[in-house]
BAKOL-201690 format. One record per residue (C-alpha): residue number from 0; x, y, z; residue in one letter. Coordinates in pm, 1 decimal, m for minus. Layout:
BEGIN
+-----+----------+----------+----------+----+
:   i :       c1 :       c2 :       c3 : aa :
+-----+----------+----------+----------+----+
: NUM :        X :        Y :        Z :  a :
...
+-----+----------+----------+----------+----+
END
This chain:
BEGIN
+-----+----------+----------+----------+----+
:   i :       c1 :       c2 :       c3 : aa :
+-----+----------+----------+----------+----+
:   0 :  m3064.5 :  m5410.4 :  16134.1 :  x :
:   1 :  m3456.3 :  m5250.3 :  16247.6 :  x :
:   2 :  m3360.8 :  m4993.8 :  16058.3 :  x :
:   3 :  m3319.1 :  m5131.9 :  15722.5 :  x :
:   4 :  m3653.7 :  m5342.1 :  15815.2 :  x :
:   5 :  m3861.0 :  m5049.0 :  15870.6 :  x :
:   6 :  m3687.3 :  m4831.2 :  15588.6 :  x :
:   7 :  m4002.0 :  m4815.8 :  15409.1 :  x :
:   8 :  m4206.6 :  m4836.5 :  15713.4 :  x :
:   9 :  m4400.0 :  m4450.0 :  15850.2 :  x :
:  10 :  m4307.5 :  m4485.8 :  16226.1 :  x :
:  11 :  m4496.0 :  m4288.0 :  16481.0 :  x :
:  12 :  m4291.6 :  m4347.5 :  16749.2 :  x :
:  13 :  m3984.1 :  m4498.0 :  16929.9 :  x :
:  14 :  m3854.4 :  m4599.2 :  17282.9 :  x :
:  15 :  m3553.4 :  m4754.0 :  17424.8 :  x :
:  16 :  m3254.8 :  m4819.7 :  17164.1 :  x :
:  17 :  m3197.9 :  m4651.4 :  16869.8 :  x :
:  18 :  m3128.4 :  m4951.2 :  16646.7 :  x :
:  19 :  m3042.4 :  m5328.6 :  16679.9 :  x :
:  20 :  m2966.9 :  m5621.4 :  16482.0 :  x :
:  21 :  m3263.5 :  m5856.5 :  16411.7 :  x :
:  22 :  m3225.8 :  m6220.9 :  16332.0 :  x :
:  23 :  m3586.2 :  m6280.6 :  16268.0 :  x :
:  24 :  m3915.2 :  m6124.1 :  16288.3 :  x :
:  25 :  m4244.3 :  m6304.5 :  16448.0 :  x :
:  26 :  m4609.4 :  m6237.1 :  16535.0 :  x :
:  27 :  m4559.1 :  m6547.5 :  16754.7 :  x :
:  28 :  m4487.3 :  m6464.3 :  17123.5 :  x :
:  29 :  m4368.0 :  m6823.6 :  17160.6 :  x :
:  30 :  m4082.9 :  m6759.7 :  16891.8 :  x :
:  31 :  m4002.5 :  m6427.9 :  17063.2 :  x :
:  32 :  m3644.4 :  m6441.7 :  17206.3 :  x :
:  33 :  m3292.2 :  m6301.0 :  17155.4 :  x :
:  34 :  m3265.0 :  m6149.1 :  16816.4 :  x :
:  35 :  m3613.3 :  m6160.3 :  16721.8 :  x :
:  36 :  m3841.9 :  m5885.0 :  16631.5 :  x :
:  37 :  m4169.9 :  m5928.8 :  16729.6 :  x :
:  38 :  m4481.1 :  m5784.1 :  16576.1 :  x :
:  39 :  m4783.8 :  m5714.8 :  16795.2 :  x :
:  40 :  m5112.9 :  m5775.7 :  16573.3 :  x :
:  41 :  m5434.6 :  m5691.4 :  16656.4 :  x :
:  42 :  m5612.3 :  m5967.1 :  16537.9 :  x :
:  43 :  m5965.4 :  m6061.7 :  16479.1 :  x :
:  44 :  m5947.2 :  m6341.7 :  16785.1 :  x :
:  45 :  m5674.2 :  m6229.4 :  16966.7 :  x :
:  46 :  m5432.9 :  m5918.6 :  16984.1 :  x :
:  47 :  m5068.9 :  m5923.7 :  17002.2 :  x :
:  48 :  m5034.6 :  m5639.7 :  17283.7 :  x :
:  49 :  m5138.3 :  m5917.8 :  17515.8 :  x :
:  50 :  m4850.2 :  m6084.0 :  17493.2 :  x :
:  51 :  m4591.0 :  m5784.5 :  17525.7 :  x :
:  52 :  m4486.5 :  m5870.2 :  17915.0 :  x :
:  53 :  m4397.0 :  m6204.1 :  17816.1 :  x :
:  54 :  m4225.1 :  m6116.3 :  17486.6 :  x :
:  55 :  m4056.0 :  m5804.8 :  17695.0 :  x :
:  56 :  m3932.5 :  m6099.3 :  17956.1 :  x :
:  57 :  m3812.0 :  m6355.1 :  17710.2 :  x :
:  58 :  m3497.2 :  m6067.2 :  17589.0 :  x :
:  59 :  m3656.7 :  m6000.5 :  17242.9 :  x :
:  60 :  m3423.6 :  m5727.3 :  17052.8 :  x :
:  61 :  m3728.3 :  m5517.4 :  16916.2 :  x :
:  62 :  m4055.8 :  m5457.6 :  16928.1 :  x :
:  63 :  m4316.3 :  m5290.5 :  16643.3 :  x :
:  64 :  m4659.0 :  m5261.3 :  16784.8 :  x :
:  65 :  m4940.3 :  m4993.3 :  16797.1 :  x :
:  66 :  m5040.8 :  m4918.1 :  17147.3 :  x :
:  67 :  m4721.2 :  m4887.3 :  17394.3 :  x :
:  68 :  m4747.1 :  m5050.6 :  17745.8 :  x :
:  69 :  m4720.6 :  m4818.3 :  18053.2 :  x :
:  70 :  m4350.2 :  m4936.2 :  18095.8 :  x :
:  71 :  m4077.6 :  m5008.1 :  17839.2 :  x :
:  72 :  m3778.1 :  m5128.3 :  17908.5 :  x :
:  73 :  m3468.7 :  m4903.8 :  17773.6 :  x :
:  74 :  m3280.8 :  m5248.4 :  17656.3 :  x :
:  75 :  m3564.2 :  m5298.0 :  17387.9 :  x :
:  76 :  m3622.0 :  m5144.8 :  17069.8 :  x :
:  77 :  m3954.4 :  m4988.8 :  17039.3 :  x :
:  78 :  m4118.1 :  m4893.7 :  16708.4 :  x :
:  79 :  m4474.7 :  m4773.5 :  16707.8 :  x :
:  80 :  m4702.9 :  m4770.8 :  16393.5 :  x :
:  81 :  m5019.1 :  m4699.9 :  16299.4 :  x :
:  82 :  m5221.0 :  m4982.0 :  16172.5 :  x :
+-----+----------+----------+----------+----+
END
């Protein structure tokens, strides 16, 4: 479950469901899918918040990132963290 992932986790903020089962978690949109969790970096070279439409349209079950997109979809889990 997110929550047990995130148990030690501060969270600033939520959207869409409460909790959800999580089969894996990935910084790599092209793993993003069903069951996954994926984590938007900011990285040096490139940051993960790019590639929130397409992980939002491949069905992912969760999302942690830092910045939230203008829309969120109520199906997803959101989690929102500082850095």
């Amino acid at each position: 479950m997110l929550s047990e992932l995130l148990a030690d986790v501060v969270v600033t903020g939520r959207r869409g469901l409460a909790d959800v089962d999580v089969a894996r978690l990935t910084a790599d949109s092209r793993a993003a899918g069903p069951g996954a969790c994926f984590v938007a970096v900011a990285g040096t070279r490139v940051d993960g918040h790019g590639f929130l439409p397409a992980v939002l349209a491949a069905d992912v079950a969760a999302v942690i990132l830092r910045d939230w997109p203008s829309d969120w979809p109520d199906r997803v889990a959101g989690v929102q963290v500082a850095d």
